[in-house]
C-alpha positions as CSV (number, residue, x, y, z in Angstrom):
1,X,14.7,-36.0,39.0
2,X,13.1,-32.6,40.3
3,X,11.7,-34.5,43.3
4,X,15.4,-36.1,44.1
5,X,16.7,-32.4,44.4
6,X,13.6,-31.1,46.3
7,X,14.7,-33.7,48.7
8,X,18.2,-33.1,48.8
9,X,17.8,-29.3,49.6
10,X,15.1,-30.0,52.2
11,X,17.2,-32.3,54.8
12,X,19.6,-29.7,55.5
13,X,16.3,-27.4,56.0
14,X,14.8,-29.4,58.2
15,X,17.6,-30.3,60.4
16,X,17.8,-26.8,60.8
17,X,14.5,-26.0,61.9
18,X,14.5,-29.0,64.1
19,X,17.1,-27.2,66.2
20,X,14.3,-25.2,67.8
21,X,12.4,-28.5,69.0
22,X,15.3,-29.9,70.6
23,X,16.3,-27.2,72.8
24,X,12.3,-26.6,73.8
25,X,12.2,-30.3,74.8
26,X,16.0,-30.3,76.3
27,X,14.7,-27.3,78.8
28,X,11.3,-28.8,79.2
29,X,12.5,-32.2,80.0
30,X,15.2,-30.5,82.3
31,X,11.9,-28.3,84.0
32,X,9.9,-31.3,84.9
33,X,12.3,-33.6,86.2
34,X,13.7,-31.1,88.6
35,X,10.3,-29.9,89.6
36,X,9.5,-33.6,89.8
37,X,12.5,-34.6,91.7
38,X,11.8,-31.2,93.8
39,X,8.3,-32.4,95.3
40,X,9.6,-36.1,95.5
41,X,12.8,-34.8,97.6
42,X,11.4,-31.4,99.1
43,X,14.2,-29.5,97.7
44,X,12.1,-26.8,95.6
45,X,13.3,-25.1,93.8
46,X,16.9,-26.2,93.7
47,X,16.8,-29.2,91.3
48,X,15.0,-27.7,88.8
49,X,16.8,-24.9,88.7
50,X,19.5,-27.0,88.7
51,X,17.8,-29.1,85.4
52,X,17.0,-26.5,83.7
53,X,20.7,-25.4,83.4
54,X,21.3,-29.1,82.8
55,X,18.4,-28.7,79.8
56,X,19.6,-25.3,78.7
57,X,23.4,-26.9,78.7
58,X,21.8,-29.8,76.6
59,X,20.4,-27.5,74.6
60,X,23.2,-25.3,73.5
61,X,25.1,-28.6,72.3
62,X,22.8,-29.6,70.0
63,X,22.8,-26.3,68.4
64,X,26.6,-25.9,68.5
65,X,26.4,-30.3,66.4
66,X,24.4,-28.9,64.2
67,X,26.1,-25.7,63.4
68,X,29.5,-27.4,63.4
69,X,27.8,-29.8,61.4
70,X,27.0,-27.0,58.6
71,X,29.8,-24.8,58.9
72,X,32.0,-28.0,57.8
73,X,30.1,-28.7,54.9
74,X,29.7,-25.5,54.1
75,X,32.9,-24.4,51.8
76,X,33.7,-27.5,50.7
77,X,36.6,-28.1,52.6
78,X,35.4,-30.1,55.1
79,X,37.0,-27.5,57.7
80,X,40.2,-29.1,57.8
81,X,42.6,-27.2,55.9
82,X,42.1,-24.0,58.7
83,X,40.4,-21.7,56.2
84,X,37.3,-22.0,58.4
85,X,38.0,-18.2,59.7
86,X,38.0,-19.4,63.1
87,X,40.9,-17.7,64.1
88,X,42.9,-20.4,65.4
């Protein structure tokens, strides 16, 4: 049973820590398609400028799903009964 519980406590862990990897990836994959779209297009640097706000955008969401993600499951509650401390 030990080994059932280890498990249990590491998912939320490492969906956490995976949070760091996606936004890397988001802004890389933004970087390279811009700069890839730049020499195809001869725009440089505009579209990958314009990517990596696109990849930095991308990035910020998947941090704000999983934080929401937590923060609901967090009390209890769920979130839904406004005891969040949100402040709306």
């Amino acid at each position: 049973m030990a080994s059932g519980s280890r498990k249990n406590s590491l998912k939320p862990a490492l969906s956490v820590m995976s949070v760091g990897i996606e936004m890397g990836v988001a802004v890389a994959v933004g970087f390279f398609a811009g700069s890839w779209l730049d020499s195809r297009l001869g725009t440089e640097p505009w579209l990958m400028c314009v990517f990596v706000v696109f990849g930095i955008v991308a990035a910020f969401k998947g941090l704000w799903r999983t934080a929401k993600k937590y923060w609901d499951d967090g009390d209890g509650s769920g979130g839904a009964n406004g005891d969040s401390g949100g402040g709306r």
